[in-house]
PyMOL Python script that loads the backbone (N, CA, C, O; Angstrom):
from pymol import cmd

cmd.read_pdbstr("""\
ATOM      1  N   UNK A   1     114.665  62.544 140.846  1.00  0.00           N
ATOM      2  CA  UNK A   1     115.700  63.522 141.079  1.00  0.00           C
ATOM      3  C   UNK A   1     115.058  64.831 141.510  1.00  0.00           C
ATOM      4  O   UNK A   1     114.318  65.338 140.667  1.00  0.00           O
ATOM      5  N   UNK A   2     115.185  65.398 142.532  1.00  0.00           N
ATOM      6  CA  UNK A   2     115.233  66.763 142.861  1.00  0.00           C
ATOM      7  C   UNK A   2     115.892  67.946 141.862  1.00  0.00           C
ATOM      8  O   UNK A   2     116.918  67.983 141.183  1.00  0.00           O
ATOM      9  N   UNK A   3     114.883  68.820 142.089  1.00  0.00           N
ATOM     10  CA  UNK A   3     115.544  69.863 141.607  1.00  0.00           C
ATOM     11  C   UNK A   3     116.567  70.620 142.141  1.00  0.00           C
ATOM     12  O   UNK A   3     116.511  70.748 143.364  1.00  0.00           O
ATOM     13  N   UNK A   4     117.595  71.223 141.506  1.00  0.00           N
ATOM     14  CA  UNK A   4     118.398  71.659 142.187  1.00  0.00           C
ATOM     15  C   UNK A   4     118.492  72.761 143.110  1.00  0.00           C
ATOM     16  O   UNK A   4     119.376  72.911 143.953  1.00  0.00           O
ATOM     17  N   UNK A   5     117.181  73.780 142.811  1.00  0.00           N
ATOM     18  CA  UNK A   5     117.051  74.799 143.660  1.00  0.00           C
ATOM     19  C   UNK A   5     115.959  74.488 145.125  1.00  0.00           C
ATOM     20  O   UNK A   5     115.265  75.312 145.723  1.00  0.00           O
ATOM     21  N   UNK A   6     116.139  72.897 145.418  1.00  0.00           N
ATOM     22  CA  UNK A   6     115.095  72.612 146.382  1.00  0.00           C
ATOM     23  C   UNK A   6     115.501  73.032 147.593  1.00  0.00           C
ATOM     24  O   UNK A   6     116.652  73.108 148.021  1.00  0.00           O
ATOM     25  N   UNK A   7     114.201  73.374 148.267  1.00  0.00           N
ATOM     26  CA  UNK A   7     114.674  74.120 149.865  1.00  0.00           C
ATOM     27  C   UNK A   7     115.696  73.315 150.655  1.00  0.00           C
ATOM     28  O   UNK A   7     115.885  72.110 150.488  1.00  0.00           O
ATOM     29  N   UNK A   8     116.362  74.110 151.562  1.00  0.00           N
ATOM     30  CA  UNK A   8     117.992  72.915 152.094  1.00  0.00           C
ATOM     31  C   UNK A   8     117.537  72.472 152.987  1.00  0.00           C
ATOM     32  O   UNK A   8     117.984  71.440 153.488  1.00  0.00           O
ATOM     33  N   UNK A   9     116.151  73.340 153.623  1.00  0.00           N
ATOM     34  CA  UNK A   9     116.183  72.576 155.336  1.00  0.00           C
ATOM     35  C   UNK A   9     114.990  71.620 154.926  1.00  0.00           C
ATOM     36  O   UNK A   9     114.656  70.930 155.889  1.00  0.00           O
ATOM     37  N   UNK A  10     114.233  71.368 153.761  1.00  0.00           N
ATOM     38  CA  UNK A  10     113.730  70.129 154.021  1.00  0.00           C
ATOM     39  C   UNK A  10     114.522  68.797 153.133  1.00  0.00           C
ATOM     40  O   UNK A  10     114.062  67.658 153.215  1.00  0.00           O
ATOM     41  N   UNK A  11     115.592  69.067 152.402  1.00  0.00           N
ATOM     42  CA  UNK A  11     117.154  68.593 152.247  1.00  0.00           C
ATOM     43  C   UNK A  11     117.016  67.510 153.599  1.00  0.00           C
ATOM     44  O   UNK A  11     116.784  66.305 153.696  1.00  0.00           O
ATOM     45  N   UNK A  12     117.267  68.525 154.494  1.00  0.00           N
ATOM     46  CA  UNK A  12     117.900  68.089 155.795  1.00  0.00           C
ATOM     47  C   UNK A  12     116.945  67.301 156.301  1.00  0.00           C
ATOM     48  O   UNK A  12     117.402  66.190 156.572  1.00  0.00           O
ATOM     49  N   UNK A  13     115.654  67.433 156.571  1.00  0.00           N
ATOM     50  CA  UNK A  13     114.628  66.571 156.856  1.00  0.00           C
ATOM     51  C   UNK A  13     114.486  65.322 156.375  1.00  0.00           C
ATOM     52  O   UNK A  13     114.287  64.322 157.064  1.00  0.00           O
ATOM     53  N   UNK A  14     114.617  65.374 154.836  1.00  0.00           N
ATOM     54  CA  UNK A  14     114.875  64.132 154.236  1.00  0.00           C
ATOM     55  C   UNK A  14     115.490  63.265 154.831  1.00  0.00           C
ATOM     56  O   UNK A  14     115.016  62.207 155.244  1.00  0.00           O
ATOM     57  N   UNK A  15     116.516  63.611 154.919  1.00  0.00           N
ATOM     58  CA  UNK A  15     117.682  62.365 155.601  1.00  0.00           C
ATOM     59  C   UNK A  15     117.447  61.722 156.848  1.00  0.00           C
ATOM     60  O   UNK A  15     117.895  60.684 157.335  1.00  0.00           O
ATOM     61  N   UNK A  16     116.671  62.548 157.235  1.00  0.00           N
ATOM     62  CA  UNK A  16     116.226  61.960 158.360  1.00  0.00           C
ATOM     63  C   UNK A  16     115.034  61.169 158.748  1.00  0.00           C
ATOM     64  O   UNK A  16     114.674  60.994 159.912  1.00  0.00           O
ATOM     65  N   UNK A  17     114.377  60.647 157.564  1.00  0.00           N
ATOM     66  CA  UNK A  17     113.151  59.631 157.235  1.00  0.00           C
ATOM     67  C   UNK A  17     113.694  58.724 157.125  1.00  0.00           C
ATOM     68  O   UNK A  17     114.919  58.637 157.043  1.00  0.00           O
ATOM     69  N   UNK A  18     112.302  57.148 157.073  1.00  0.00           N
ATOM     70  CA  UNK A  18     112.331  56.454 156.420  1.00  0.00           C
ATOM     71  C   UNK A  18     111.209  56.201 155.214  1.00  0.00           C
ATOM     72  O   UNK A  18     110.288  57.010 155.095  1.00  0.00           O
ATOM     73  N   UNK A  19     111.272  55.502 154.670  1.00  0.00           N
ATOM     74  CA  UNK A  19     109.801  55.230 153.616  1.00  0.00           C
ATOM     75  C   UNK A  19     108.783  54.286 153.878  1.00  0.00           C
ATOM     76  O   UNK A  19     109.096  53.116 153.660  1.00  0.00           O
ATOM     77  N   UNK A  20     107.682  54.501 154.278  1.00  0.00           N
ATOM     78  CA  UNK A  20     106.336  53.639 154.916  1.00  0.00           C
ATOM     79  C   UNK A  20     106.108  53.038 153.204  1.00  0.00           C
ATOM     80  O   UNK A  20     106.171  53.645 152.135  1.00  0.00           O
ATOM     81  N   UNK A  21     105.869  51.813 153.472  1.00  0.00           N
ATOM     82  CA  UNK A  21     105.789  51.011 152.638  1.00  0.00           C
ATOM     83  C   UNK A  21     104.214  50.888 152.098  1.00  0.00           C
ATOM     84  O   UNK A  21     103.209  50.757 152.797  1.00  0.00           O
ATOM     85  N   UNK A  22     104.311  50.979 150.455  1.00  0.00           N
ATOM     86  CA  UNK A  22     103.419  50.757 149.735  1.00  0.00           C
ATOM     87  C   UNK A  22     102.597  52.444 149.886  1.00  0.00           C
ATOM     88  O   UNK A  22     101.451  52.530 149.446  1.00  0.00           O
ATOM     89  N   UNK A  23     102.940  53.097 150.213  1.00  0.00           N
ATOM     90  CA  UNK A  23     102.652  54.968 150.327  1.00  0.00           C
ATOM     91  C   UNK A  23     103.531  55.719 150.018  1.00  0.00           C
ATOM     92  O   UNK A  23     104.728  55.484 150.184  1.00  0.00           O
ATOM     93  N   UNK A  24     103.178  56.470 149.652  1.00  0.00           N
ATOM     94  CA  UNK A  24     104.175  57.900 149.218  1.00  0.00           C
ATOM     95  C   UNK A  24     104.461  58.934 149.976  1.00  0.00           C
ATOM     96  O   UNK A  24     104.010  60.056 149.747  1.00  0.00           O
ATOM     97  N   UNK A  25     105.546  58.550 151.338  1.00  0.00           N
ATOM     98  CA  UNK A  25     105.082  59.232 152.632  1.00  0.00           C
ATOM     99  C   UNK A  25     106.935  58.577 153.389  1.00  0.00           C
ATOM    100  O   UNK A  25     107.246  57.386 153.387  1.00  0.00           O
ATOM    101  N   UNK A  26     107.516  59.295 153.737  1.00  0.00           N
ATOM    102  CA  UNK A  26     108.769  59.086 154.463  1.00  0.00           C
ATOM    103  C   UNK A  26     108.513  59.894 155.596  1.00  0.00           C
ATOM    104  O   UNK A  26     108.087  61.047 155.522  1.00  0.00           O
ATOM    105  N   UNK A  27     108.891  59.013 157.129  1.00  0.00           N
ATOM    106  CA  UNK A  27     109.001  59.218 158.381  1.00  0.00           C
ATOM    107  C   UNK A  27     109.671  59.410 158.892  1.00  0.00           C
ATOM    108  O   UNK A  27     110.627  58.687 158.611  1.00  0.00           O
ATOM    109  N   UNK A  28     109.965  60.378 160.012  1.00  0.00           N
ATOM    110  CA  UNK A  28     111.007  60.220 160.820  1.00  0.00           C
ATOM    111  C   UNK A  28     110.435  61.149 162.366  1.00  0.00           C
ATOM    112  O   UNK A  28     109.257  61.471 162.520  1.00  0.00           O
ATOM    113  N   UNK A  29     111.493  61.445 163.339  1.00  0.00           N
ATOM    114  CA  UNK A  29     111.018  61.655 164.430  1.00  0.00           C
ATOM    115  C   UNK A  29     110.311  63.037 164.836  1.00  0.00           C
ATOM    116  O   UNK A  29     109.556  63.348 165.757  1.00  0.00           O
ATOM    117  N   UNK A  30     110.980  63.865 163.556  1.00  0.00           N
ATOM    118  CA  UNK A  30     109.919  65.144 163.572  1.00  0.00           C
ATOM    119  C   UNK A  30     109.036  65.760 162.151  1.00  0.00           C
ATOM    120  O   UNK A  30     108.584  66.858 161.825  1.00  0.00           O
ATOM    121  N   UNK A  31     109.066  64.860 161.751  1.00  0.00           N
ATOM    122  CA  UNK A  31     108.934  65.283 160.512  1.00  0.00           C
ATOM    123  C   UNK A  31     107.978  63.776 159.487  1.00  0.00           C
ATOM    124  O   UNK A  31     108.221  62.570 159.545  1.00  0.00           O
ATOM    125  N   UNK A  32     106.955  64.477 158.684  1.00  0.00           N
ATOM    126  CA  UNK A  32     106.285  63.543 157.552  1.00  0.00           C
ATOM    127  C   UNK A  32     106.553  64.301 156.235  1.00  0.00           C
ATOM    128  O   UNK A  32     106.433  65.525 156.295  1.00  0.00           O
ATOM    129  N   UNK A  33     106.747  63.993 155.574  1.00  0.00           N
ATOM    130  CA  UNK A  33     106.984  63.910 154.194  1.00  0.00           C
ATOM    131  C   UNK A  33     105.738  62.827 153.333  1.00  0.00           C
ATOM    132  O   UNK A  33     105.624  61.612 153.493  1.00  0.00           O
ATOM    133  N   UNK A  34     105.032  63.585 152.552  1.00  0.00           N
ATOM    134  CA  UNK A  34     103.906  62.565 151.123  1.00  0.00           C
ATOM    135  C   UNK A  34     103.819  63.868 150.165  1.00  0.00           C
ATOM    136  O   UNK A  34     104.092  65.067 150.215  1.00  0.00           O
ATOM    137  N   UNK A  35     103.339  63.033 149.368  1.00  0.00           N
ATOM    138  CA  UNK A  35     103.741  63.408 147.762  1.00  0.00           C
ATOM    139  C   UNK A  35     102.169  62.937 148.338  1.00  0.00           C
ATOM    140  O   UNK A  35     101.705  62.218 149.223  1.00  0.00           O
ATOM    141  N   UNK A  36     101.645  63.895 147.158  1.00  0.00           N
ATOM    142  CA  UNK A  36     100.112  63.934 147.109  1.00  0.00           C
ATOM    143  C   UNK A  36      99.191  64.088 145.354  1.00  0.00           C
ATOM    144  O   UNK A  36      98.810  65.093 144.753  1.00  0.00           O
ATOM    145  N   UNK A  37      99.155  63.456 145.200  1.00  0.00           N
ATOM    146  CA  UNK A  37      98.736  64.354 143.754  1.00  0.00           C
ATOM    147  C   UNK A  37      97.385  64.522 143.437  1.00  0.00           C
ATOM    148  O   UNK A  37      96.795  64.535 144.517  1.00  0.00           O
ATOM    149  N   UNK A  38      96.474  64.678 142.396  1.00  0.00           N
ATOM    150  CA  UNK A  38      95.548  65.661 142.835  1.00  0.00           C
ATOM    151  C   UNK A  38      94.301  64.785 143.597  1.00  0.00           C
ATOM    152  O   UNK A  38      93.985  63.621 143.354  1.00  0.00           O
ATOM    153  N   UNK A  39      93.803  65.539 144.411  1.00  0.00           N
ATOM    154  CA  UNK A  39      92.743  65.255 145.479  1.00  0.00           C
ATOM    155  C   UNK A  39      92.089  66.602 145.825  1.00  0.00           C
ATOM    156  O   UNK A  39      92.629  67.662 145.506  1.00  0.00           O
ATOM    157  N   UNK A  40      90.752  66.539 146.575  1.00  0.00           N
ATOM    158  CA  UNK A  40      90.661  67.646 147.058  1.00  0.00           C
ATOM    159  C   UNK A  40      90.846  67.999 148.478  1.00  0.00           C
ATOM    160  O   UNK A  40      90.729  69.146 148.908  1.00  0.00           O
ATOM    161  N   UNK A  41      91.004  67.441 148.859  1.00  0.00           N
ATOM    162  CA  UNK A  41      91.828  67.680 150.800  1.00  0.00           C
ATOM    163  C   UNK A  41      92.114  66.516 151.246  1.00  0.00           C
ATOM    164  O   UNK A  41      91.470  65.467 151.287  1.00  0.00           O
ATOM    165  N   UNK A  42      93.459  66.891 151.677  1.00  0.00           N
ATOM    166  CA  UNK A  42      94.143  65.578 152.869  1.00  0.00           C
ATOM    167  C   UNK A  42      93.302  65.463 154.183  1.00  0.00           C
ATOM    168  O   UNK A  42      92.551  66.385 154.503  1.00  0.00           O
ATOM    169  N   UNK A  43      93.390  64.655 154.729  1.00  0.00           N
ATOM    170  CA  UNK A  43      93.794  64.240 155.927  1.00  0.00           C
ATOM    171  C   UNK A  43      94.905  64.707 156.595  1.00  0.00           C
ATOM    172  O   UNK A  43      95.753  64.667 155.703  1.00  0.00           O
ATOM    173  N   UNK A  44      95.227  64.951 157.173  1.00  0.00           N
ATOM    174  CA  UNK A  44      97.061  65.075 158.116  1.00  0.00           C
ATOM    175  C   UNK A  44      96.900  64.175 159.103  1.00  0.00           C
ATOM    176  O   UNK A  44      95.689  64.255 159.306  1.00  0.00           O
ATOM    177  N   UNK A  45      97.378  63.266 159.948  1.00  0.00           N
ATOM    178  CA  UNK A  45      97.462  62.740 160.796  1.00  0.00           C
ATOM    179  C   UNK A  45      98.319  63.159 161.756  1.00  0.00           C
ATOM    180  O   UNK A  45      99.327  62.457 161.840  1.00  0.00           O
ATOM    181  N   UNK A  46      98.254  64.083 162.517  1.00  0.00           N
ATOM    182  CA  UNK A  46      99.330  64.755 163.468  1.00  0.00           C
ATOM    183  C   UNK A  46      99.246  64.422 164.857  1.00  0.00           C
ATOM    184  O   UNK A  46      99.698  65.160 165.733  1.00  0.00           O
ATOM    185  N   UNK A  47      98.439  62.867 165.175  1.00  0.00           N
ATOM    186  CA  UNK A  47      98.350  62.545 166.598  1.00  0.00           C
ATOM    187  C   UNK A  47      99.790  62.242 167.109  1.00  0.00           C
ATOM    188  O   UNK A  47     100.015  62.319 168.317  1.00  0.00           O
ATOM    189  N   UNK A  48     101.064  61.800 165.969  1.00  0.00           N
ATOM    190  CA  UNK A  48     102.456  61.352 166.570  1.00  0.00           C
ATOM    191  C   UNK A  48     103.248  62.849 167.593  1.00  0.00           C
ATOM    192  O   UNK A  48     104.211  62.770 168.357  1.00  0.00           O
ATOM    193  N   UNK A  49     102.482  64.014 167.266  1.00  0.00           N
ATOM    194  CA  UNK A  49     103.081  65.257 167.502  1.00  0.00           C
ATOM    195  C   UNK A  49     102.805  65.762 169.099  1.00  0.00           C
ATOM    196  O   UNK A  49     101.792  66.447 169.241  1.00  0.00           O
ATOM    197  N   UNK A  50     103.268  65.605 169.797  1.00  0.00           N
ATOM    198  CA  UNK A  50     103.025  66.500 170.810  1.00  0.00           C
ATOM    199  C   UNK A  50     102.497  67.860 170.817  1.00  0.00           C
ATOM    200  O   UNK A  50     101.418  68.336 171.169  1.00  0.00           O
ATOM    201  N   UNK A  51     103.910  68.503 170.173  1.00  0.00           N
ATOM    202  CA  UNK A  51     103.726  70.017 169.996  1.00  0.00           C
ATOM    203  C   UNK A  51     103.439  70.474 169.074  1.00  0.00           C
ATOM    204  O   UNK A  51     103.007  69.627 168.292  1.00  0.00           O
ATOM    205  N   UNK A  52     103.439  71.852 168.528  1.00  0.00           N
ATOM    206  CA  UNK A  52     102.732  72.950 167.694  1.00  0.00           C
ATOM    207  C   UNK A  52     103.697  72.156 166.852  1.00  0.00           C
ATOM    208  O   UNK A  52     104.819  71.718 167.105  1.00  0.00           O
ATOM    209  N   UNK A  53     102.817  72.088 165.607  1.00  0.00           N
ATOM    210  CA  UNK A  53     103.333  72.071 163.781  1.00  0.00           C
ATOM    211  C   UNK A  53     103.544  72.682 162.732  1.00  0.00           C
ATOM    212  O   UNK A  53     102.630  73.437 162.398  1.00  0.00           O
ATOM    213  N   UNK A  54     104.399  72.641 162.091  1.00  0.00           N
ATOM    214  CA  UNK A  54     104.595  73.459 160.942  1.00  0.00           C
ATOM    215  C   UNK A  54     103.956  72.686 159.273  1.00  0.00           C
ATOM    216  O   UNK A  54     104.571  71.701 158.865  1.00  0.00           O
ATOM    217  N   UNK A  55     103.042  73.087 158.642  1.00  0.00           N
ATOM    218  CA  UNK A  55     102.749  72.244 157.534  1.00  0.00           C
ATOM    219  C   UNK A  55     103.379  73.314 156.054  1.00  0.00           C
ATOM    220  O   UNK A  55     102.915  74.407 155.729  1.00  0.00           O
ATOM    221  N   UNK A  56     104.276  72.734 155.526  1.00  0.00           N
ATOM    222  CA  UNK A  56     104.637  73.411 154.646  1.00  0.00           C
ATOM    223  C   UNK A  56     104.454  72.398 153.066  1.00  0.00           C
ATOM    224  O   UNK A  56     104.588  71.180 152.952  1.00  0.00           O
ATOM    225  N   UNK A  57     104.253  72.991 152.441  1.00  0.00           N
ATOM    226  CA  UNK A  57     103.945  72.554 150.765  1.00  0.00           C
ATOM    227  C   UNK A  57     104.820  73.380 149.898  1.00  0.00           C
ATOM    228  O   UNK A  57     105.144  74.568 149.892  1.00  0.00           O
ATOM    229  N   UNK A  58     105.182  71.992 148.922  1.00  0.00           N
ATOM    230  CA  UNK A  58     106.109  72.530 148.323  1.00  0.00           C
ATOM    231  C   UNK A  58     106.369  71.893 146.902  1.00  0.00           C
ATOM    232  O   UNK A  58     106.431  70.665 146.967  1.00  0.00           O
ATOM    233  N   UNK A  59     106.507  72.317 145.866  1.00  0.00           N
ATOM    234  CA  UNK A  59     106.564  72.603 144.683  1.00  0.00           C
ATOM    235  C   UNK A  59     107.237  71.753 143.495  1.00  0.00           C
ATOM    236  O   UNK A  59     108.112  72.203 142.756  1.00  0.00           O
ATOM    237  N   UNK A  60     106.522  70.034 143.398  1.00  0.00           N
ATOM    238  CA  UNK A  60     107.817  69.239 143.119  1.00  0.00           C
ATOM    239  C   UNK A  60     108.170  69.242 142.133  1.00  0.00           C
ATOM    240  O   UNK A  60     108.552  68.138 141.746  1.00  0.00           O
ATOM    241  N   UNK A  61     108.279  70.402 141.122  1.00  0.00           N
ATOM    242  CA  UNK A  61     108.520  70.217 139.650  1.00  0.00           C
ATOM    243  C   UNK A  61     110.017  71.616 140.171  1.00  0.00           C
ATOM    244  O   UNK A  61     111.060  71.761 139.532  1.00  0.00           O
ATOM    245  N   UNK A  62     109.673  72.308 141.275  1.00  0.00           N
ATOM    246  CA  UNK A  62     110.975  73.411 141.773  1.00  0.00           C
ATOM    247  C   UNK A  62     111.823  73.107 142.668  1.00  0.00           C
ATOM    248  O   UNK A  62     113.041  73.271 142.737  1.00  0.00           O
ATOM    249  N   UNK A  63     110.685  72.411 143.699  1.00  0.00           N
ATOM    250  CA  UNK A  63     111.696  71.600 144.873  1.00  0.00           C
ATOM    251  C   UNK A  63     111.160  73.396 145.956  1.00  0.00           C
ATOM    252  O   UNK A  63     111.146  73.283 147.182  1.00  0.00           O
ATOM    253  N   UNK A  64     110.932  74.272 145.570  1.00  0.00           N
ATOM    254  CA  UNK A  64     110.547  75.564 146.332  1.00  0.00           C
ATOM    255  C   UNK A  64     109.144  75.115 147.501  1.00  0.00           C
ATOM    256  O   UNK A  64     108.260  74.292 147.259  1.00  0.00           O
ATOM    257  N   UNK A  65     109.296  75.904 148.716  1.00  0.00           N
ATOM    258  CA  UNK A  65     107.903  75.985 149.564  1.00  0.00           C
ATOM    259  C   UNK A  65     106.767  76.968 149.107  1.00  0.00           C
ATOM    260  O   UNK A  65     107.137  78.115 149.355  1.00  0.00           O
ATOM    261  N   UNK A  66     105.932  76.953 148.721  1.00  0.00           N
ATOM    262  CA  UNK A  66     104.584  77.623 148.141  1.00  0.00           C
ATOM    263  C   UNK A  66     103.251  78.118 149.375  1.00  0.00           C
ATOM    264  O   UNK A  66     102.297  78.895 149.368  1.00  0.00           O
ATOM    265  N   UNK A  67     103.754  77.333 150.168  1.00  0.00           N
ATOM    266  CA  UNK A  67     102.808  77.434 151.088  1.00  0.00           C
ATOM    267  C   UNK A  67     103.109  77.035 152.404  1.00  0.00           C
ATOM    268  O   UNK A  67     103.001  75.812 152.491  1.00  0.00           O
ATOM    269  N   UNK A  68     103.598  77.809 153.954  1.00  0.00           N
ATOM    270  CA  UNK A  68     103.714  77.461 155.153  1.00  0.00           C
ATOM    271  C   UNK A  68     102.309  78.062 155.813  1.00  0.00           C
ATOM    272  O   UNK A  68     101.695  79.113 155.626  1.00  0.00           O
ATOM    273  N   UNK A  69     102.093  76.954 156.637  1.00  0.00           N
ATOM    274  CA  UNK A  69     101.323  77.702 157.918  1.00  0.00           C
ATOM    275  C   UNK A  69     101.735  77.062 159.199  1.00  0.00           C
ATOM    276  O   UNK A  69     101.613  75.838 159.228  1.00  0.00           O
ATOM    277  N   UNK A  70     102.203  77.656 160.270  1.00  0.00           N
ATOM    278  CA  UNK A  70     103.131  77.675 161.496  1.00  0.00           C
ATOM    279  C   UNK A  70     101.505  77.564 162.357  1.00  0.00           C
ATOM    280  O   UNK A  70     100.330  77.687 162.010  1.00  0.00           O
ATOM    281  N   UNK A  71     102.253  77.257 163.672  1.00  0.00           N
ATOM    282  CA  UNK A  71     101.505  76.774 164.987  1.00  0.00           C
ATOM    283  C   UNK A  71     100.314  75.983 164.920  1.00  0.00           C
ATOM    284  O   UNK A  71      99.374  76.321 165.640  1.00  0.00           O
ATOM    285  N   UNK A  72     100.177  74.786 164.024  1.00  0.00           N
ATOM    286  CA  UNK A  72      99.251  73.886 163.601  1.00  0.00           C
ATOM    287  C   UNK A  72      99.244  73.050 164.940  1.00  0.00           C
ATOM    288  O   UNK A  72     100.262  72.388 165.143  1.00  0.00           O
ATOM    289  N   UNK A  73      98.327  72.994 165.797  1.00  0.00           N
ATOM    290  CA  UNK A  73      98.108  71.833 166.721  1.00  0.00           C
ATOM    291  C   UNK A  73      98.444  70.880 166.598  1.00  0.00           C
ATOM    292  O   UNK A  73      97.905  70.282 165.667  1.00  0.00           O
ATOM    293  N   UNK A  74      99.440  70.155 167.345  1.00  0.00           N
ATOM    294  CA  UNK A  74      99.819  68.705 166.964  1.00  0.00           C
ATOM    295  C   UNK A  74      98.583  67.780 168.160  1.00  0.00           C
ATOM    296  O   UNK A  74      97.856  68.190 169.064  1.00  0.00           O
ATOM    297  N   UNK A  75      98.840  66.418 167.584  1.00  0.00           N
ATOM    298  CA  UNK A  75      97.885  65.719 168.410  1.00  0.00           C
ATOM    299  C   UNK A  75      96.586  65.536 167.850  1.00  0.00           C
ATOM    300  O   UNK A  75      95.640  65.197 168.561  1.00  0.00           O
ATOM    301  N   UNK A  76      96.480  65.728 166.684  1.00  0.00           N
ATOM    302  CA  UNK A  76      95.176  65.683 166.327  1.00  0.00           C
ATOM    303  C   UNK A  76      94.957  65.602 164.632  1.00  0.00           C
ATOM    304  O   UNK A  76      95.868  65.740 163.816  1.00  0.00           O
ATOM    305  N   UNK A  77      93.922  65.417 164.400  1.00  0.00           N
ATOM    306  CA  UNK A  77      93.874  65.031 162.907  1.00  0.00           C
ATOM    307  C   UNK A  77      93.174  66.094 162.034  1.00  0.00           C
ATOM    308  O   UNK A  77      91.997  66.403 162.217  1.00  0.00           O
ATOM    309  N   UNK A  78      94.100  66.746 160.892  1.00  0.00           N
ATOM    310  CA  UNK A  78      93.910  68.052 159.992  1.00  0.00           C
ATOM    311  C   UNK A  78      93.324  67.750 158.717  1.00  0.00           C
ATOM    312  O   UNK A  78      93.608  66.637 158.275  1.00  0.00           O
ATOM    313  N   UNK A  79      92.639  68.412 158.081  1.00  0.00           N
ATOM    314  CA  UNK A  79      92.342  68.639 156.878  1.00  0.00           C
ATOM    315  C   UNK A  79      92.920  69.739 156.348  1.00  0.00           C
ATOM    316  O   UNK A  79      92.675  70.885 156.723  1.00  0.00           O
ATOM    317  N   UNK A  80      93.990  69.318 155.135  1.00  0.00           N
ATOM    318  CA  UNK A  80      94.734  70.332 154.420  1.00  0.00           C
ATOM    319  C   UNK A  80      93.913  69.836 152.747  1.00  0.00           C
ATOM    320  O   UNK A  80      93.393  68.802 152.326  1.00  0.00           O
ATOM    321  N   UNK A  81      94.210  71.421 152.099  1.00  0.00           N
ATOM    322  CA  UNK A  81      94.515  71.353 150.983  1.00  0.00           C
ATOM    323  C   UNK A  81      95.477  72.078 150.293  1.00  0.00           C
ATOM    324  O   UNK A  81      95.613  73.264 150.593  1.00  0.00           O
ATOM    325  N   UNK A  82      96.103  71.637 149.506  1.00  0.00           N
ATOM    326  CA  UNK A  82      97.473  72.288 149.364  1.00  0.00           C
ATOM    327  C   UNK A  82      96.638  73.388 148.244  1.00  0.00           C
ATOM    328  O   UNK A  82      95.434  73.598 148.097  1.00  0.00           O
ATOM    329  N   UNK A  83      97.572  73.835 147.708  1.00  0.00           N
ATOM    330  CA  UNK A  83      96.994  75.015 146.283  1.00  0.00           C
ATOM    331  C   UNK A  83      97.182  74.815 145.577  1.00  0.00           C
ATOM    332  O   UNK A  83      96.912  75.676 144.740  1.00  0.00           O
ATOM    333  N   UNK A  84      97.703  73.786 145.155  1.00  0.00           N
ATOM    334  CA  UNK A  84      97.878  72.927 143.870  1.00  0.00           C
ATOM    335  C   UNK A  84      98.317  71.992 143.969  1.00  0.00           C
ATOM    336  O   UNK A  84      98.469  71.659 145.144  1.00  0.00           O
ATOM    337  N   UNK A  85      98.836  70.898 142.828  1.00  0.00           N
ATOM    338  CA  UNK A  85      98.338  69.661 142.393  1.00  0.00           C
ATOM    339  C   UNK A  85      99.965  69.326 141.573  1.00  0.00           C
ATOM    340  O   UNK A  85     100.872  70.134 141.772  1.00  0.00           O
ATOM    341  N   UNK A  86     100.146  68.423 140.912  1.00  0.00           N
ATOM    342  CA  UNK A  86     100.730  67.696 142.851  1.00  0.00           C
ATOM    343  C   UNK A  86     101.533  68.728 143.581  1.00  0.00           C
ATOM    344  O   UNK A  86     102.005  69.832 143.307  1.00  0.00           O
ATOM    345  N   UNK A  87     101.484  67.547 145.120  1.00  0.00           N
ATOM    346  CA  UNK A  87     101.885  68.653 146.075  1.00  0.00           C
ATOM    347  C   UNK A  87     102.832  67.179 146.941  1.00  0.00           C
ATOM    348  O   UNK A  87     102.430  66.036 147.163  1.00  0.00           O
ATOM    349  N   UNK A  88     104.412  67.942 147.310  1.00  0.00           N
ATOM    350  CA  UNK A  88     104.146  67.703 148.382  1.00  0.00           C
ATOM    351  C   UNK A  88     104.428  67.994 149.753  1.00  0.00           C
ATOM    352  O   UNK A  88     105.287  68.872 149.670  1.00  0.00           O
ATOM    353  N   UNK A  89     104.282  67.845 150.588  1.00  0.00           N
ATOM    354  CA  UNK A  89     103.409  68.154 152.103  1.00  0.00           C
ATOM    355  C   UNK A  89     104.350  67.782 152.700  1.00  0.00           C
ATOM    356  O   UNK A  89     104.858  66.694 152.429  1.00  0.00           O
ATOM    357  N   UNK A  90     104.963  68.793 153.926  1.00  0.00           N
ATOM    358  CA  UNK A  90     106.226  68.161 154.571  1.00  0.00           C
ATOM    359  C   UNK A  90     105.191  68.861 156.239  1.00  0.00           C
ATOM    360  O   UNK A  90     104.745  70.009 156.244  1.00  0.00           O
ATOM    361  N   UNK A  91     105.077  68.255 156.999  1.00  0.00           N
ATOM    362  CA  UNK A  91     104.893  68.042 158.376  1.00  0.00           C
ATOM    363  C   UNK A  91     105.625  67.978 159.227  1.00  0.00           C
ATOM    364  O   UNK A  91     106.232  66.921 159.400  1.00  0.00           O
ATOM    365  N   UNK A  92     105.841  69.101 160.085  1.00  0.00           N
ATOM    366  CA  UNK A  92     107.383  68.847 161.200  1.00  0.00           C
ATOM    367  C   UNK A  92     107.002  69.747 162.233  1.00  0.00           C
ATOM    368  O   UNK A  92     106.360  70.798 162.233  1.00  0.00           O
ATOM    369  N   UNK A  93     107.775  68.807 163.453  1.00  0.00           N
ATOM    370  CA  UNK A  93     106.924  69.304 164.440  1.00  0.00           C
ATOM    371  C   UNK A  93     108.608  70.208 165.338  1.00  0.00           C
ATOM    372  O   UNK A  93     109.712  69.679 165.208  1.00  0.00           O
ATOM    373  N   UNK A  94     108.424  71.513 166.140  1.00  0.00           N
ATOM    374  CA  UNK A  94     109.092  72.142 166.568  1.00  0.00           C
ATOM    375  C   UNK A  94     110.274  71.486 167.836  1.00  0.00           C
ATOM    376  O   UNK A  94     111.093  72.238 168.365  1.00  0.00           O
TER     377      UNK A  94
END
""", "prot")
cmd.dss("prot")
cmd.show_as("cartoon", "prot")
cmd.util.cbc("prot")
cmd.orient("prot")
């Protein structure tokens, strides 16, 4: 269950996934969604992206964003670390 004060526009993103099987990671045409818990840096896989990315992290015990960074190169493969533990990581491309 979500919290109730969770951000609306990744609400909206949600719905618009599906769930990659046997991962903790829902897809859709602009957007990745994973639940991450603790590690010390991701991977991102952003070769599906054409354009500039938005990587935002967000707070799953609030459902709140903690962390955006805008104009992320799409097309190519990132190393994130979120700022804390668990995290998870919503990927969407403009």
């Amino acid at each position: 269950m979500l919290p109730k004060d969770t951000d609306t526009d990744f609400l909206k993103a949600v719905v618009n996934t599906i769930p990659v099987k046997e991962r903790r990671m829902l897809v859709g045409i602009k957007d990745i969604i994973l639940y991450a818990e603790q590690q010390n840096e991701l991977e991102l896989d952003l070769t599906g992206f054409a354009s500039p990315c938005m990587i935002r992290c967000l707070d799953p015990r609030t459902g709140k964003v903690v962390l955006t960074l805008d104009g992320i190169q799409g097309g190519i493969k990132k190393q994130f670390k979120p700022k804390s533990w668990p995290a998870v990581i919503w990927v969407s491309s403009k």
